[in-house]
C-alpha positions in Angstrom: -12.7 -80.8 28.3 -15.3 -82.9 25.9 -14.8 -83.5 22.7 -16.0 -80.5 21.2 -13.4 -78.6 22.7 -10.9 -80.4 21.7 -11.9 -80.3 18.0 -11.9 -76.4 18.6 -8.8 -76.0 20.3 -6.8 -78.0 17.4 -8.7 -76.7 14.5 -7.8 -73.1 15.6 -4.2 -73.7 16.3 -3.5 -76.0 13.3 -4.8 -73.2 11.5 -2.9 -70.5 12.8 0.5 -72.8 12.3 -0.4 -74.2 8.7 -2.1 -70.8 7.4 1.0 -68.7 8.7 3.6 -71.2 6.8 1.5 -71.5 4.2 1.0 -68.2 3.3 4.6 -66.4 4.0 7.2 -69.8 2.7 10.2 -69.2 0.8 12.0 -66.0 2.2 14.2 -64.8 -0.8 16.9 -63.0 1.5 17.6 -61.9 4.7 15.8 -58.4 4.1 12.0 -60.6 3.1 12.9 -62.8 6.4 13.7 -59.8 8.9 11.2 -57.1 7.8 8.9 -58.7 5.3 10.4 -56.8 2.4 9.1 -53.5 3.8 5.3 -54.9 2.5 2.9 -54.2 6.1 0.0 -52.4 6.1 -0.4 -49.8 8.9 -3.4 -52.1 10.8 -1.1 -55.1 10.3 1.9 -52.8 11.9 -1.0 -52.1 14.9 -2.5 -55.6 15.2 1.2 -57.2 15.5 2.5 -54.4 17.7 -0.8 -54.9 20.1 -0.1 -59.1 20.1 3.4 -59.2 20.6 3.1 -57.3 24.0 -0.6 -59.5 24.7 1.1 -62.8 25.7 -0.5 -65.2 27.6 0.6 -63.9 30.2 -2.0 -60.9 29.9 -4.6 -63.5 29.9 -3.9 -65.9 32.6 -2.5 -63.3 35.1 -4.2 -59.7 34.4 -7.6 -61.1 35.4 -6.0 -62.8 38.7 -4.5 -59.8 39.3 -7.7 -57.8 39.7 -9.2 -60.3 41.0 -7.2 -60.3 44.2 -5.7 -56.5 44.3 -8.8 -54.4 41.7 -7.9 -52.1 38.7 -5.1 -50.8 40.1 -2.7 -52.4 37.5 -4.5 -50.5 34.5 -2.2 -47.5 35.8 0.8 -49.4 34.6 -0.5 -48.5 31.2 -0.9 -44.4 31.7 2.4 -43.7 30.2 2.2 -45.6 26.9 0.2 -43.1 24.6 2.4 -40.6 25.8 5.5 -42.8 24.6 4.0 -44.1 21.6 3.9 -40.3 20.4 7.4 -39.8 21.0 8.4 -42.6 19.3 6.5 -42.1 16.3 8.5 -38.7 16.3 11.9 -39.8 17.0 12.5 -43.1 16.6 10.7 -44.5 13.8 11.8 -41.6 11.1 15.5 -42.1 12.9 15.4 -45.9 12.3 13.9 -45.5 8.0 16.2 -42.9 7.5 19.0 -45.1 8.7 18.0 -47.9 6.9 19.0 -50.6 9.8 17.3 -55.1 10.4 17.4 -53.8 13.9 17.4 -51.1 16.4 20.9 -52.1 17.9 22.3 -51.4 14.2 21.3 -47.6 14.5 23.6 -47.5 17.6 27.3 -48.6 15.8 26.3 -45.8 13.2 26.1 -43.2 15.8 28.6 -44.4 18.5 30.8 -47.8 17.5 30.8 -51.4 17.5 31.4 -51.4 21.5 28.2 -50.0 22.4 26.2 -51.6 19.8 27.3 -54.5 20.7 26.4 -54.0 24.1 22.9 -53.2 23.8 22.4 -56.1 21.6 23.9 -58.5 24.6 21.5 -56.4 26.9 18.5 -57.4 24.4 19.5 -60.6 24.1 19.8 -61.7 27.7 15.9 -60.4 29.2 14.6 -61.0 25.9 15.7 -64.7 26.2 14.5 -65.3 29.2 11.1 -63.3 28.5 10.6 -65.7 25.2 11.4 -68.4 27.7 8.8 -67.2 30.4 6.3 -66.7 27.3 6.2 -70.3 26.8 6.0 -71.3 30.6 3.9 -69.5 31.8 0.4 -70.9 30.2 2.2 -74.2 30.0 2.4 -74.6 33.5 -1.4 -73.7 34.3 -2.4 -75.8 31.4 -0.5 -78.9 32.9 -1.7 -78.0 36.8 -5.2 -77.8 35.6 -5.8 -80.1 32.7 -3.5 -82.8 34.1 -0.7 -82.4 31.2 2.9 -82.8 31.5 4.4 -79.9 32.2 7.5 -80.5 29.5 5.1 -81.9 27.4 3.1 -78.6 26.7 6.5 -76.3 26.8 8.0 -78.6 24.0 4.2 -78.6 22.3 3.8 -74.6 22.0 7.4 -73.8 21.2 7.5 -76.2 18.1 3.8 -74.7 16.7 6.0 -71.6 17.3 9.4 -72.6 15.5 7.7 -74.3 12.4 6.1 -71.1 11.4 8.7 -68.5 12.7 11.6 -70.5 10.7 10.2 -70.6 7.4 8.4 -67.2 7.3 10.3 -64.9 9.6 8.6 -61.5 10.2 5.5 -62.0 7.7 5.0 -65.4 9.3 4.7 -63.5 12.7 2.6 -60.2 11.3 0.3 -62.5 9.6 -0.5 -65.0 12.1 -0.9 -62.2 14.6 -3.6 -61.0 13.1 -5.7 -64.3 13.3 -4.3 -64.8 17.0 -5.7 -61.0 17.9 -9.1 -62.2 16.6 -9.7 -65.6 18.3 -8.6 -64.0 21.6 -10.3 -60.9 21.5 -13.3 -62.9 20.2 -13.0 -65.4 23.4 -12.0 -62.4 26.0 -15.5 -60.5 24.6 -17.8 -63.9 25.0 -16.3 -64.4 28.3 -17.2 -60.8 29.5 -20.8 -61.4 28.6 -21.3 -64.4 29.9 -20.1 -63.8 33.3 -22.5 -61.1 32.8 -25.1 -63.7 32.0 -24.2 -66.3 34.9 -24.9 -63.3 37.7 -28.2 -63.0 39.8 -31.3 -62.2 37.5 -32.3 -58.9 39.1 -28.2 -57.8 39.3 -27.4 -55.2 36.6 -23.6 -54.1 35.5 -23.9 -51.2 37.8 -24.9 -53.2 40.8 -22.0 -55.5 39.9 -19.6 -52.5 39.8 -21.0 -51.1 43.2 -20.3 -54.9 44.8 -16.9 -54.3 43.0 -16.4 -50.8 44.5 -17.4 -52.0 48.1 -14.6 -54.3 47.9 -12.1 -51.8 47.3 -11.7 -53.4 43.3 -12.5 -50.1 41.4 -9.8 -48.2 43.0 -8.4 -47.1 39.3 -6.2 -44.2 40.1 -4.2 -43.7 43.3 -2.5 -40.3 43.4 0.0 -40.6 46.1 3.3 -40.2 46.3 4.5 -43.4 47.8 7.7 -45.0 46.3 6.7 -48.4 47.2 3.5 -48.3 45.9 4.2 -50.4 42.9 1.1 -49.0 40.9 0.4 -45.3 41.2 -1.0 -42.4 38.7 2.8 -41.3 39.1 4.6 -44.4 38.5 2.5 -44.8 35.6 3.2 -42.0 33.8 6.9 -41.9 34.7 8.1 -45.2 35.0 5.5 -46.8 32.7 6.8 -44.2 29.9 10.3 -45.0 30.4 9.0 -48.8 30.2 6.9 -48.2 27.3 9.4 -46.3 25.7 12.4 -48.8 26.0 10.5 -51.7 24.9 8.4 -50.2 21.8 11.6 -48.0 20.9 14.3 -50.4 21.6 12.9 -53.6 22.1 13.8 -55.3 18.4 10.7 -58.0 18.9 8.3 -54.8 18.9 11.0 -53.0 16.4 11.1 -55.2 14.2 7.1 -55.0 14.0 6.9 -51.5 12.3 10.1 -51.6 10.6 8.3 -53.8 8.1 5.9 -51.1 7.9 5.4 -49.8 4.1 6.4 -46.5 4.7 7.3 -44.4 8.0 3.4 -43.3 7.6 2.4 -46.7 7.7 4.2 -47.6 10.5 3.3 -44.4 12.8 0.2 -45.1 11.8 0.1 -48.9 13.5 1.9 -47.5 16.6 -0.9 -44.8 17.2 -3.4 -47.3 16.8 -1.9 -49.3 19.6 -1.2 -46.2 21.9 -5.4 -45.6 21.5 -6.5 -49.5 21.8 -4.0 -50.4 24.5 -5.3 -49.3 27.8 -8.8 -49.9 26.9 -7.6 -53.5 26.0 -6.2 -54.0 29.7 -9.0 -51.8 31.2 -11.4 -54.6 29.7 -9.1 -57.5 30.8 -9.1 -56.3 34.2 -12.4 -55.6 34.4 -13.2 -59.3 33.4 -11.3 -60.4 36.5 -13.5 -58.0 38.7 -16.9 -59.5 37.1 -14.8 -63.1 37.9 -15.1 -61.5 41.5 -18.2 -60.3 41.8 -19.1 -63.4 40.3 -17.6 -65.7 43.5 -19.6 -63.5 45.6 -22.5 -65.7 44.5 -20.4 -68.8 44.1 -18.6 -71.4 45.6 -14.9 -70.4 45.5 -11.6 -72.6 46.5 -9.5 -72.4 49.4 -6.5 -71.9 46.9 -7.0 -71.9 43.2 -3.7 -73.4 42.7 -4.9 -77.3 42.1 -1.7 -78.8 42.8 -1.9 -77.2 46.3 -5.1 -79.0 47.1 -3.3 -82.4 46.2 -0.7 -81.5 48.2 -2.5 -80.9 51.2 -4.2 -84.1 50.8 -1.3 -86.5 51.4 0.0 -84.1 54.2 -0.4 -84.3 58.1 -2.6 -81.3 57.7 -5.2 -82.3 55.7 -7.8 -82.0 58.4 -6.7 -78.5 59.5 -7.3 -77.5 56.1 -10.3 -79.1 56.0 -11.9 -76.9 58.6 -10.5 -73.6 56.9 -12.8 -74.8 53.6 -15.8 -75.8 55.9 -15.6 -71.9 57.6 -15.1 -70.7 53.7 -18.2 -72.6 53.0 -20.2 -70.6 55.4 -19.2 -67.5 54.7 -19.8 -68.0 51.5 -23.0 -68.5 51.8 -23.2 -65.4 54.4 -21.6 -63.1 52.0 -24.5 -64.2 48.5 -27.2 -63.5 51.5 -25.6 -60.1 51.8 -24.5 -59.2 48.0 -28.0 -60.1 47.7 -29.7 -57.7 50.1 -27.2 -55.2 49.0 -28.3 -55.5 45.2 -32.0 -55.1 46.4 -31.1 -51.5 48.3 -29.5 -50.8 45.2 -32.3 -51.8 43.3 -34.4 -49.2 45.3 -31.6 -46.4 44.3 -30.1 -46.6 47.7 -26.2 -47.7 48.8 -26.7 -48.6 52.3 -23.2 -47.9 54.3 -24.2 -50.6 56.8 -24.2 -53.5 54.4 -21.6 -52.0 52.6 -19.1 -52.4 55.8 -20.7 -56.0 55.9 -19.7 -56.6 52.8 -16.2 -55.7 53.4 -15.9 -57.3 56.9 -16.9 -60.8 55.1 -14.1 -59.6 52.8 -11.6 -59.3 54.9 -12.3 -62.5 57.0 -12.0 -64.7 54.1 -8.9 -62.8 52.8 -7.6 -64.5 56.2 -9.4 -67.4 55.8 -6.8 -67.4 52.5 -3.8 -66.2 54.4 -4.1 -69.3 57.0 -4.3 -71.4 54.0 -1.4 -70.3 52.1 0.6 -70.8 55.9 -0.8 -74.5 56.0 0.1 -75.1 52.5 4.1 -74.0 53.3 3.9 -76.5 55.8 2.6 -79.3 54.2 5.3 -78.5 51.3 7.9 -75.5 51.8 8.1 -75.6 47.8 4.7 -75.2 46.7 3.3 -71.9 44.9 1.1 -70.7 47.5 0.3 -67.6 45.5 -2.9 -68.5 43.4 -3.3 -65.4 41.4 -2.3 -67.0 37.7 -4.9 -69.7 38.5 -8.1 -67.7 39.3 -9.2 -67.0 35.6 -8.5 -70.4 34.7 -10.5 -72.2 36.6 -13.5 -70.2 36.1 -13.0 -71.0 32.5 -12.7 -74.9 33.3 -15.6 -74.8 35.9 -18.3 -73.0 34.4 -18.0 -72.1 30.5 -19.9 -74.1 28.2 -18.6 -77.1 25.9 -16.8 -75.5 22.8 -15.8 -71.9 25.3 -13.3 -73.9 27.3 -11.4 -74.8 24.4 -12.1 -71.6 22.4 -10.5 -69.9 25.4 -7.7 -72.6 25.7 -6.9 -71.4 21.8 -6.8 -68.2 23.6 -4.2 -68.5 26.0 -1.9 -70.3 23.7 -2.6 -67.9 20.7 -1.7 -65.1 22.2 2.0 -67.9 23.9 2.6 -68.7 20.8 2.2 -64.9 19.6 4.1 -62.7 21.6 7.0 -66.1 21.6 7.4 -66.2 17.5 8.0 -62.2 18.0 10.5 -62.8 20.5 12.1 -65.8 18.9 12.3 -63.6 15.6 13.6 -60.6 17.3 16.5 -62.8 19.0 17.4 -64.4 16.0 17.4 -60.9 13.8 19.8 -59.5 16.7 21.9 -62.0 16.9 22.5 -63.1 13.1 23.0 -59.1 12.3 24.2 -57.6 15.6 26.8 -60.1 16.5 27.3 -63.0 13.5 27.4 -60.6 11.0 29.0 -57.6 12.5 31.6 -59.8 13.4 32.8 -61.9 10.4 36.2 -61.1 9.0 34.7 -62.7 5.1 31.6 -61.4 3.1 29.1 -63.9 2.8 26.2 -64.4 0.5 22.5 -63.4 1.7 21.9 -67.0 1.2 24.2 -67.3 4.2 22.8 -64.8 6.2 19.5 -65.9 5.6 20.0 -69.3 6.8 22.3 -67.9 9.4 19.1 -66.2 10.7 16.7 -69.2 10.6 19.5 -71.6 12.4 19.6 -68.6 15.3 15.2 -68.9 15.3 15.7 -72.4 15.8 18.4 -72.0 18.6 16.8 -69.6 20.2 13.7 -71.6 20.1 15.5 -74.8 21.7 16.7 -72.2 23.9 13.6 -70.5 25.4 12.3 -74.4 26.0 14.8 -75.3 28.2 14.4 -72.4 30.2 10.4 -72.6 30.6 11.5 -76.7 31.4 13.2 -75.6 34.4 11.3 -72.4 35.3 9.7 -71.6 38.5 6.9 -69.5 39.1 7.1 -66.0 40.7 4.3 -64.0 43.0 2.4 -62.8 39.5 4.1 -63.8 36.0 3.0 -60.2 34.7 5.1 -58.7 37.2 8.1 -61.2 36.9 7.6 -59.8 32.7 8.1 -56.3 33.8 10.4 -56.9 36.3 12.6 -58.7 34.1 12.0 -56.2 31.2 12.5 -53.4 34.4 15.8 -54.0 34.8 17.6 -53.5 31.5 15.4 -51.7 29.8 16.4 -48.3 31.5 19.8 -48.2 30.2 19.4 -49.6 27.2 16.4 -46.4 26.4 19.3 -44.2 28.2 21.9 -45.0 24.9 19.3 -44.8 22.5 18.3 -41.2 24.3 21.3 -40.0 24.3 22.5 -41.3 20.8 18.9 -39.7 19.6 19.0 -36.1 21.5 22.5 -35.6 22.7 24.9 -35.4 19.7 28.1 -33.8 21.9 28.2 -37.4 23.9 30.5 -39.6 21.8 30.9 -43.8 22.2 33.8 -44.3 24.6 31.6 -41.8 27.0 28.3 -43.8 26.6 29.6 -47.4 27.1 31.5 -46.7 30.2 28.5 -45.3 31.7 26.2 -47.5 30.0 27.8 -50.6 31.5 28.5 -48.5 35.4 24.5 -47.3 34.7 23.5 -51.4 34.5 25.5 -52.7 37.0 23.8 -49.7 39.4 20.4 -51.0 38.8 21.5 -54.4 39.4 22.8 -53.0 43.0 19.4 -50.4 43.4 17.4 -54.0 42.6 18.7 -56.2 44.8 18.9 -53.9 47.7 15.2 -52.1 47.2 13.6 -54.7 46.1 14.7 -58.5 45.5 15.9 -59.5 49.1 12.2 -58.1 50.6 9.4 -59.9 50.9 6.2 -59.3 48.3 4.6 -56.1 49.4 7.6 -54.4 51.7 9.9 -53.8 48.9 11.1 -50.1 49.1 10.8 -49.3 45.9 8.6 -50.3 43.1 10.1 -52.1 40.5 8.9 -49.4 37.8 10.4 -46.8 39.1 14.0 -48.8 37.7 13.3 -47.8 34.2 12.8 -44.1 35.3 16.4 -44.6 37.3 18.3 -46.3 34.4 17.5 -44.0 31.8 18.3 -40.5 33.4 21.0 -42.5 35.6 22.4 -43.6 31.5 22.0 -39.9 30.6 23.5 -38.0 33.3 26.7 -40.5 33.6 27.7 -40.3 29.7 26.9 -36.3 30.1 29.6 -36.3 32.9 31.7 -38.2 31.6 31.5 -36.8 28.2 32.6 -33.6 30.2 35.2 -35.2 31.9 37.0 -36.5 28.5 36.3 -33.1 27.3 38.6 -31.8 30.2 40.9 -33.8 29.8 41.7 -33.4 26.1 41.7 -29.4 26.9 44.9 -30.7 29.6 46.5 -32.5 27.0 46.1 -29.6 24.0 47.3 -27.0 26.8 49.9 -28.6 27.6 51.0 -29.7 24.4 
């Protein structure tokens, strides 16, 4: 970090903080502070939609993520057009029509207080600790990298978050969002290129991709139908649907987006627009973790990228050992750039020779284990430390070799898009709570003075509230996945109640809750069983397959039992 990057990082993010207070101060009533007095355009609706979902996270662990396992994640995405169309059907007339703050409203008008109240609990709890996770996770690869305190930078982004979430609300959050989507689509783009740029003169994009396809990284679509196969064509489209569904549909930080929308038009139209620029958008971010590969092939690349791993191992009885896996990692470095390198001249000549090709993956393979030994060395050093380096990878290609003024462009990056998809959460939390439970459940009308403070006291709260939980958060295999696993479990049943209230008019409340809650505490079971208490990579089921269960699971339950009640009132008439 030299000066110059400094001076960008804080100019960008002091203008983000000052230009989004500045601009949206002085909420009149609640209705101006939850949905911006009905006043965003449809490319505002789009733009927020697109950055609430992009948090840092995207950025920090997508590129890892192909890095290590190829484009295999993009399939996560394959069932969100499909759901943003259904949405734009269903949901968003349902929602105008009934004139609700939030999504969790809708549900007391069709079944009762119970249910609504339910949902809102549901929201509240992953949300929470998804806000929470929003904030640590680029915190703690900013303080393992750049040598800041860890509870330093948690405190630091969720403040820049509060000030302007707390006296702007939702047009606070739609209008810094757009400047955010800018500066880190901007950095993501001059990244792209100058990886491009930093490869061998005579190496053209195709070659790269051919490097890329020899090492198994452009496997984009696997077609099979195994269930514990976290990404597949089919768990895309069925389980990333239900996913996509749930948390555009139901999920009041992405709710509350295009319920400011002008008009129902306005806000279809901003939904749409995300449904076309949203896999293309992870496409490209993967694909920038492939060039980071392709890249290392003609590079010198860590042992771990995890920093704190490497200090670790110096103070440790193993330091030697390890020493020796980074001198045999040296070599075959430099054996695998004389090989990319002969393979880019067949190339060159228009032919893909199979021998090098199975060179090139042998190489692979032997450093993957050259990595695996590592990790086991690192566990024994210290039983606590992160061996998993994926979040890390991107990073320090940023820090090692982008020019002065990039690093801190793309440092404004990562925390634009924290401090983003945070002030959605930390408006969506406060919106739910101050209408779904403080309101719903006052015995006295108040003003909308009250309520309106009533909402900015809950930002604040939850604000204190998701930085104590990124303070004593630890990090997972992948922080993407941790984000959709979290979201994975509770967002099933809570799409199943908004399904059913939407679709199935015969089911009434006392039906939905009891399944609802019997629906939830399934999942929890299905979870822990198929998937928590096994290892990374054995689990028997993928974790996006939970969505797919909770919904139906949600639907079928409150049909039966709805059936059931049914029956038993036909007793009771009879017999009376």
């Amino acid at each position: 970090m030299q000066l110059f990057d400094w001076i960008v990082l804080i100019v960008t993010l002091l203008f983000i903080v000052g230009y989004g207070s500045w601009k949206t101060k002085g909420s009149k009533n609640v209705e101006d502070f939850i949905l911006g007095n009905h006043e965003t355009p449809w490319y505002t609706v789009g733009l927020s939609v697109m950055a609430t979902q992009a948090s840092a996270i995207t950025f920090l662990s997508t590129p890892g993520q192909a890095y290590h396992d190829g484009m295999g994640f993009v399939q996560f995405y394959f069932g969100l057009p499909i759901a943003m169309i259904v949405i734009c059907v269903t949901f968003i007339p349902l929602y105008h029509k009934s004139k609700v703050f939030t999504a969790y409203e809708f549900l007391e008008k069709r079944f009762d207080i119970k249910t609504r109240s339910l949902a809102a609990i549901l929201f509240l709890v992953q949300r929470g600790l998804g806000t929470g996770l929003t904030i640590y996770a680029p915190a703690i690869i900013l303080s393992a990298l750049l040598g800041w305190n860890l509870t330093f930078m948690n405190i630091m982004i969720g403040l820049l978050v509060i000030i302007y979430t707390f006296s702007g609300g939702t047009k606070a959050v739609n209008v810094t969002q757009k400047q955010q989507m800018f500066v880190i689509m901007t950095g993501m783009f001059i990244t792209f290129f100058l990886i491009l740029h930093y490869l061998p003169n005579d190496m053209t994009f195709t070659s790269a991709l051919h490097i890329a396809g020899a090492n198994d990284k452009m496997n984009i679509v696997d077609f099979s139908f195994n269930p514990e196969e976290k990404y597949t064509f089919w768990s895309g489209i069925t389980g990333g649907f239900f996913l996509a569904l749930a948390y555009f549909g139901t999920d009041q930080s992405q709710v509350g987006r295009y319920l400011s929308g002008k008009s129902v038009r306005e806000s279809q139209m901003g939904l749409i627009m995300n449904g076309l620029l949203k896999v293309p958008m992870q496409f490209f971010i993967l694909l920038t973790g492939v060039m980071v590969f392709v890249f290392f092939q003609f590079n010198p690349v860590p042992l771990n990228f995890n920093p704190n791993n490497k200090i670790v191992i110096e103070k440790s009885a193993f330091k030697e050992e390890y020493h020796l896996l980074e001198k045999k990692l040296n070599t075959l470095s430099e054996d695998k750039k004389v090989i990319n390198l002969l393979y880019i001249d067949q190339l060159n000549q228009d032919y893909d020779n199979p021998i090098l090709r199975k060179e090139l993956v042998a190489l692979s393979n032997k450093e993957k284990d050259l990595r695996d030994r590592a990790k086991e060395i690192i566990s024994k050093a210290d039983s606590n430390s992160e061996t998993n380096d994926k979040d890390y990878v991107f990073f320090h290609f940023i820090l090692h070799y982008l020019p002065k003024g990039l690093i801190g462009l793309l440092l404004a990056v990562i925390l634009s898009a924290a401090m983003s998809s945070t002030a959605s959460g930390l408006n969506a939390l406060a919106s739910t709570t101050a209408i779904d439970i403080y309101k719903r459940n006052l015995k006295t009308e108040k003003s909308e003075k009250h309520y309106l403070n009533a909402t900015k006291f809950f930002t604040l709260f939850w604000g204190i509230i998701a930085i104590l939980f990124a303070c004593v958060g630890t990090l997972f295999e992948n922080l993407i996945q941790l984000v959709n696993i979290i979201g994975s479990i509770f967002y099933g049943t809570v799409l199943g109640i908004f399904l059913v209230g939407f679709y199935l008019r015969r089911v009434q409340a006392k039906a939905m809750f009891y399944s609802a809650i019997i629906s939830q505490i399934t999942i929890f079971v299905i979870y822990y069983f198929m998937i928590y208490i096994y290892p990374s990579g054995q689990e028997k089921l993928g974790y996006l397959w939970l969505n797919f269960i909770g919904a139906i699971l949600t639907i079928v339950l409150s049909l039966l039992m709805q059936l059931l009640v049914f029956k038993r009132n036909e007793l009771e008439t009879n017999e009376l």
